[in-house]
matplotlib code that plots the C-alpha trace (Angstrom):
import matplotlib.pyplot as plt

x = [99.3, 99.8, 102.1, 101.5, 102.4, 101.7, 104.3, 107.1, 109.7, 112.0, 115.3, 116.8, 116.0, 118.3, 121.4, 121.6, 121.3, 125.2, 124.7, 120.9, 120.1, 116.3, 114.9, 115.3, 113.8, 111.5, 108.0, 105.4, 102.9, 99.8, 100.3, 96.9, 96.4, 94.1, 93.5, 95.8, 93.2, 95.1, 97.1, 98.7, 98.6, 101.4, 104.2, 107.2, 109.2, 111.6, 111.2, 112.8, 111.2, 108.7, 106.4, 103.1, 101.2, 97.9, 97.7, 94.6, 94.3, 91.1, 90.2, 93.0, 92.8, 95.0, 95.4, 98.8, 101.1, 103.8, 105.4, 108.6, 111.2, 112.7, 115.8, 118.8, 119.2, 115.8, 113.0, 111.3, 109.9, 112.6, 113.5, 110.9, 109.8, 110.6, 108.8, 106.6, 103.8, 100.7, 98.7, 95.9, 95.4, 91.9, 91.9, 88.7, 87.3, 84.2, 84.5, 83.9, 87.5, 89.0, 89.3, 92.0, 92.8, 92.8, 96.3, 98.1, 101.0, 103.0, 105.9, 108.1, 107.2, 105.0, 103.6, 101.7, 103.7, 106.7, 109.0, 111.6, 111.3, 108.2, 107.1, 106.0, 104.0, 101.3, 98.5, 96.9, 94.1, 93.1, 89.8, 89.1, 86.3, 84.9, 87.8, 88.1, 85.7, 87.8, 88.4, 91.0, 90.7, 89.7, 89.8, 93.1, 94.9, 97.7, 100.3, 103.6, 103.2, 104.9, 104.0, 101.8, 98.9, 95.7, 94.6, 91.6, 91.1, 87.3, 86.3, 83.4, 81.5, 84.1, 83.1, 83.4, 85.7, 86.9, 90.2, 91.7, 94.5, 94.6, 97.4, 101.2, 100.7, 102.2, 100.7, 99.0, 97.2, 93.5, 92.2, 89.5, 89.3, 85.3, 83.4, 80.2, 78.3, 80.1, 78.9, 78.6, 79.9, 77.5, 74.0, 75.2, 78.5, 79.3, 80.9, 82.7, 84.5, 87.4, 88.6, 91.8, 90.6, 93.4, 95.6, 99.0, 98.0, 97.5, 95.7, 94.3, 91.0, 89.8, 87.4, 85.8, 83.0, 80.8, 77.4, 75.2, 75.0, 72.3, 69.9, 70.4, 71.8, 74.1, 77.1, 77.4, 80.1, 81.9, 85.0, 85.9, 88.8, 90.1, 91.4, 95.1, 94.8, 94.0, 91.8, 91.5, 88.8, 87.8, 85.4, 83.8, 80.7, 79.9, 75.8, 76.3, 76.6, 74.0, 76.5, 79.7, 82.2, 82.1, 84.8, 86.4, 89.5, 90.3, 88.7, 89.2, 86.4, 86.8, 83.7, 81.8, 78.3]
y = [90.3, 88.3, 89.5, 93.1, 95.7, 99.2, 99.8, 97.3, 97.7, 94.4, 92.9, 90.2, 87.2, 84.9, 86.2, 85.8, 89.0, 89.8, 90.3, 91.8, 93.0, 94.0, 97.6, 99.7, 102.5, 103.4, 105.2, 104.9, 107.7, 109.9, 108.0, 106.7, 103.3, 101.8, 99.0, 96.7, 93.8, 90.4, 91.4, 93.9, 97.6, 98.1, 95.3, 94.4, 90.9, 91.5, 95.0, 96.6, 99.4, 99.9, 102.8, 102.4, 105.6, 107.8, 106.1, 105.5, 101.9, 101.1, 98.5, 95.7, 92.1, 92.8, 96.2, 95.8, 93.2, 93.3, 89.4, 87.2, 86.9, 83.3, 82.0, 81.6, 77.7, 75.8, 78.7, 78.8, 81.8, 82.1, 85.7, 87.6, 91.4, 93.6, 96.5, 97.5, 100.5, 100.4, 103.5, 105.3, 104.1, 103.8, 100.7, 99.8, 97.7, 98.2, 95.9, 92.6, 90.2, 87.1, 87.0, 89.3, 90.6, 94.7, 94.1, 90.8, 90.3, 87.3, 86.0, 83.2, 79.7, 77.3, 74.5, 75.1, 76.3, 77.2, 79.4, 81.0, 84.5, 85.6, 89.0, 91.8, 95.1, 97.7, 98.3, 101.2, 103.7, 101.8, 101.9, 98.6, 98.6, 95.5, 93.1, 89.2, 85.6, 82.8, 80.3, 82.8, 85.8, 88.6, 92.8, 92.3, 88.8, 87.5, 84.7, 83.6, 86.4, 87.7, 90.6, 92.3, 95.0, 95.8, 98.7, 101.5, 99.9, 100.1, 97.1, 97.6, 95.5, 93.0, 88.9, 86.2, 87.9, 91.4, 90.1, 86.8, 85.7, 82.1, 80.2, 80.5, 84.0, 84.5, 87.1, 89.4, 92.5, 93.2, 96.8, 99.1, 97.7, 98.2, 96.2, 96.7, 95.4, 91.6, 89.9, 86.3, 85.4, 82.3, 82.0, 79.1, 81.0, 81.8, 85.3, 86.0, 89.7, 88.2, 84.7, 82.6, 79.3, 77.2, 76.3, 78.4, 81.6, 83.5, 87.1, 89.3, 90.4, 94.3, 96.8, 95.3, 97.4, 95.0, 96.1, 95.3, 95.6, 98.5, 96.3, 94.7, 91.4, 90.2, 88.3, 84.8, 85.1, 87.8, 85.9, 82.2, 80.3, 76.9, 74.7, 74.6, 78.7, 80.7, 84.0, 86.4, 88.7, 91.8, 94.3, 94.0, 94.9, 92.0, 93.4, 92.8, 89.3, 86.3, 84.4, 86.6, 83.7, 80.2, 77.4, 74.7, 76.3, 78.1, 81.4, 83.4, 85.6, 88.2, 90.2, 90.8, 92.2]
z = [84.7, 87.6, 89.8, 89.4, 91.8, 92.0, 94.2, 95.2, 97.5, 97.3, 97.1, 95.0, 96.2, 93.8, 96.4, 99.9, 102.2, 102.5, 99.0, 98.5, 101.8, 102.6, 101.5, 104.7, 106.3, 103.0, 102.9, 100.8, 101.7, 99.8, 96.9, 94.7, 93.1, 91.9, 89.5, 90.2, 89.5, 89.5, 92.1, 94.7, 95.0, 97.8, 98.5, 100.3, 100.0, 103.5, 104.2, 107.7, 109.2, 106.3, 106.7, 104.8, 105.3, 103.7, 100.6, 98.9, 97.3, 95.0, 92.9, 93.8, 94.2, 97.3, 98.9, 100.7, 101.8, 103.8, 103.2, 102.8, 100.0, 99.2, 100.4, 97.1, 97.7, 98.4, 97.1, 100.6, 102.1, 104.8, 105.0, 106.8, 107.4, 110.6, 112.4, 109.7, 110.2, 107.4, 108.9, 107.9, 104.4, 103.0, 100.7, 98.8, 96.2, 94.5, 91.7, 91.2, 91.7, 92.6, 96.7, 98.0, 101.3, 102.1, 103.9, 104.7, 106.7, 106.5, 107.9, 106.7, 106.3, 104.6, 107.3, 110.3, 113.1, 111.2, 113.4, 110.6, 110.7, 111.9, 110.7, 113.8, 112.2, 113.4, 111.4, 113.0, 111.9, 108.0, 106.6, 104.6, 102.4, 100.3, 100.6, 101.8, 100.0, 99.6, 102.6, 104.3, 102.9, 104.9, 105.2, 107.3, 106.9, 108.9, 109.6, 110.6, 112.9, 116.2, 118.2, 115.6, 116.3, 114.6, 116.4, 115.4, 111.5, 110.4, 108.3, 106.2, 104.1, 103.8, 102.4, 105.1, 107.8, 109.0, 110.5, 109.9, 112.3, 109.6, 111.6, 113.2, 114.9, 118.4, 121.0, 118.4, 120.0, 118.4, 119.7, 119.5, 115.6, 114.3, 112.4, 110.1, 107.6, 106.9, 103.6, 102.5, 99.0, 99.4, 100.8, 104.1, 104.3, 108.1, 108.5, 111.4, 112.4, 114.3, 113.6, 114.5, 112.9, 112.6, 115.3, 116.4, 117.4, 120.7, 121.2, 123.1, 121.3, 123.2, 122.7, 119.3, 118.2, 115.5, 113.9, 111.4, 107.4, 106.8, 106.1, 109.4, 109.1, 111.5, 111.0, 112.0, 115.3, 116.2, 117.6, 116.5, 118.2, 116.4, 118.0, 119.3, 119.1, 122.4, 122.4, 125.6, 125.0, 127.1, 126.4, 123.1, 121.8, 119.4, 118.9, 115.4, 115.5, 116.2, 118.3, 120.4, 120.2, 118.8, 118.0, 119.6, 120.8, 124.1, 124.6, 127.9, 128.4, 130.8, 129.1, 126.5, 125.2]

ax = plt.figure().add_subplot(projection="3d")
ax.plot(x, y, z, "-o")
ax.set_aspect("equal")
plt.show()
C-alpha cells in the first residue's frame, strides 16, 4: 500500500497542537526493515528532538524521512520538525522501484521560498546505498530547510545525485560527505554529487570526497548551483567528476581539486 511505514512516529493532524502536540524526545535505533516498497521505512510528520540511530533499512522506496504534518483548517504542510539526529544508519536498496530518496528532510511549505516552519536536523555518519532517479530524488534529499548538516554520509551508487539541496534551504552545512559510483537512470542523464538546483538555498559545501563507479565513469559535475541559490565551496576533491562545479547560480570558490 501506499503510504506504508515501517516505523511512524506522528501525531494527529485533524487537531491543532494544543490538542495533538508533536512526538517528543523518541528513538528509533537497531531496528531492521526492509521491504517497504511503495513507500517509507522510517517517518516522522512534526517530530521534536527525534533520534534516528543504527538502523538498517533495505529494500524501500524511501529509506527515512523526517517531514511536516498538515495544519486542521486548510490541509497545508504547516507544522514542521525540530532538532532531529538520523545517524549512522545503513539504508539500501537493491531492487528495482519507483524513485525514492535514502533520507529526506523537509520542512513546511508548498511554493518556492516558503518560510513556515523550516525543519533544522543532522544527518551524520549514514551509508546510502542505491537510492535517488526521478527529477529530485537523490541519496539524501532536502528542503524547507534551516540550519541543517550532512556531515561524514557515504553515498554509493545512487541514480542522478548523491545529495540534493532541491529548493528553500537556508545556511545548510555539507561536510566531509563521500561520494562514489553515481548512476544514470537514462543514457543523456547528467548526474551530479552535490546539487542546489533551484533557487533559495545557501551552503557551505567542505571537504567532499567524489570518485568514480568501478568501472570508471565519472559523473557529470560534482557541485551545481541554480540560479537564485549561493554555494561556498572549500576543499573538495571532485576527481570523480568530468566538470567540479557547473550552473548558473553563485558559487564561491575558495578551492577545489
Amino acid at each position: 500500500y501506499v503510504n506504508s511505514y515501517g516505523v511512524i512516529v506522528s501525531r494527529d493532524d485533524r487537531c491543532d497542537l494544543s490538542a495533538a502536540p508533536r512526538s517528543a524526545r523518541v528513538r528509533v535505533e537497531r531496528n531492521r526493515i526492509s521491504g517497504v516498497r511503495r513507500w517509507e521505512g522510517i517517518d516522522t510528520h512534526s517530530g521534536d528532538d527525534m533520534t534516528i540511530c543504527d538502523n538498517t533499512v533495505q529494500d524501500c522506496r524511501v529509506g527515512i524521512a523526517v517531514v511536516p504534518s498538515k495544519d486542521p483548517d486548510d490541509r497545508s504542510y504547516r507544522i514542521g520538525s525540530h532538532r532531529a539526529v538520523i545517524a549512522r544508519n545503513r539504508i539500501e536498496r537493491n531492487e528495482v522501484l519507483l524513485p525514492g530518496s535514502g533520507i529526506v528532510v523537509r520542512g513546511a511549505g508548498s511554493r518556492l521560498g516558503d518560510d513556515l516552519d523550516r525543519t533544522d536536523a543532522v544527518v551524520t555518519g549514514n551509508e546510502v546505498v542505491g537510492h535517488g532517479g526521478g527529477p529530485r530524488e537523490a541519496g539524501i534529499l532536502a528542503y524547507f530547510t534551516r540550519g541543517l548538516t550532512l556531515s561524514d554520509n557515504h553515498l554509493d551508487r545512487c541514480a542522478r545525485a548523491a545529495i540534493s539541496l532541491y529548493h528553500s534551504n537556508d545556511a545548510v552545512i555539507v561536510t566531509r560527505n563521500s561520494v562514489s559510483g553515481l548512476r544514470r537512470t537514462e543514457r543523456t542523464q547528467m548526474t551530479a554529487a552535490i546539487e542546489a538546483s533551484s533557487a533559495g538555498t545557501s551552503a557551505q559545501v567542505v571537504a567532499t570526497r567524489v570518485r568514480p563507479a568501478s568501472d570508471g565513469t565519472l559523473c557529470s559535475v560534482g557541485l551545481v548551483c541554480g540560479t537564485g541559490s549561493t554555494v561556498t565551496a572549500l576543499a573538495n576533491d571532485w576527481s570523480g567528476a568530468a566538470r567540479p562545479v557547473g550552473g548558473s547560480g553563485t558559487i564561491e570558490r575558495f578551492s577545489h581539486g
